[in-house]
C-alpha angles and dihedrals in degrees: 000000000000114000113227109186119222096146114062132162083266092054094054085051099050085048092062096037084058097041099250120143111210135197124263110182127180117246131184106169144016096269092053102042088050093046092045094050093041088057101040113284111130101184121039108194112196098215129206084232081086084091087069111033093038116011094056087242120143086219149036087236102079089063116121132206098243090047089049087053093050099060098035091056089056089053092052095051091043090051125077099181112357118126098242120216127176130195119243103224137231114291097020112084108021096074097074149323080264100059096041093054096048092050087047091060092048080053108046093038100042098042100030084224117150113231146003134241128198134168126256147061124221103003090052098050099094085051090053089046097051090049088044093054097046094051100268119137108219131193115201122214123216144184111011100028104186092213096058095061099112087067107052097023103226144061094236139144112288132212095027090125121067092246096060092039094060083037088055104043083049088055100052095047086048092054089041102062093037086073104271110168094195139018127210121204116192125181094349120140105265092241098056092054087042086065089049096049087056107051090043132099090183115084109253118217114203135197111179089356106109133262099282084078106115081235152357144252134187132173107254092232090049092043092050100039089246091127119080089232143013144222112249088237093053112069110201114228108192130029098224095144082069100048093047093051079055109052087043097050089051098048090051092055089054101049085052096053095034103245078129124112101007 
């Protein structure tokens, strides 16, 4: 399918600077990213939570780099105009400016996406920096931060005391000035994004942070009622979970009794 771009990183900016939210959809393979642009979405993120909606894993964590390019590539060959961004996962891209870099270019060469994203605030700005400089777009990724479960054990809402809050505020303006393009903002109080939003030049993209976010992002299972549960910050709708058991379950019957194929 020949890409022909309409949504850059300067697309999603002007959009802010005018006021206007836009859609950011997960997306983990062709038939979803076409079916996700066709029907609004203007910037399919391929999330590392693949390794749980799709892989069978109980974390983000397990998620490898390759596995991570595969996807992605079949998002990018299943998209015409999206903005494509893929996670870096978890391990490769911690360990330095250096490693990150050099997993960014596997991923943007071997996939054709357009940008990165990775998790952290202030301990991640140099990083940031390093991949800005270097012509790399980054989105940052702050409050509940999936790879970093192991640490602080849930997958709870971030930034409700004052300390994480001021934490928090000091992390998005880090990322921000590093050369972020983007910032995501997940499971944070809305006023506190709100604030964000505010001080930033840079468009926010909030999932379970409130309505002031410059847009927002769901995970493709949660939106279409495909996961067995959701996160209370993630409304199913659709029920598809429910459709698909059912033409299943029919079809079955009908291949028992013979009714298939007539």
């Amino acid at each position: 399918m020949t890409r022909q771009k309409t949504i850059t990183a300067a697309t999603l900016l002007r959009a802010k600077q005018q006021g206007e939210k836009t859609v950011w959809l997960t997306a983990y393979d062709a038939v979803s990213a076409r079916i996700a642009e066709e029907a609004g979405a203007e910037v399919l993120l391929v999330g590392d939570s693949l390794g749980m909606v799709c892989l069978g894993y109980d974390s983000t964590i397990p998620v490898t780099l390759d596995q991570m390019i595969h996807h992605c590539a079949a998002v990018v060959r299943g998209s015409t105009h999206a903005w494509v961004v893929c996670d870096l996962p978890f391990g490769s891209y911690q360990q330095s400016p250096q490693q990150a870099f050099a997993s960014s270019v596997r991923v943007l060469q071997k996939t054709g996406c357009d940008a990165v994203k990775i998790e952290g605030g202030e301990h991640m700005a140099e990083t940031i920096r390093f991949l800005a400089e270097r012509g790399v777009a980054v989105v940052a990724h702050i409050g509940l931060t999936p790879q970093s479960v192991k640490k602080f054990g849930s997958y709870g809402k971030r930034g409700k005391s004052d300390a994480e809050r001021m934490q928090m505020l000091a992390d998005a303006a880090s990322v921000s000035a590093a050369g972020a393009v983007c910032l995501v903002l997940e499971n944070i109080p809305a006023d506190l994004a709100c604030e964000i939003t505010g001080t930033l030049d840079i468009p926010t993209v909030g999932i379970g942070a409130g309505s002031d976010c410059d847009a927002q992002v769901l995970v493709w299972n949660d939106l279409l009622g495909i996961s067995a549960s959701n996160p209370p910050f993630a409304p199913a709708y659709a029920d598809l979970r429910t459709t698909m058991s059912q033409a299943i379950s029919r079809w079955s019957a009908d291949v028992k009794s013979g009714q298939f194929p007539k």
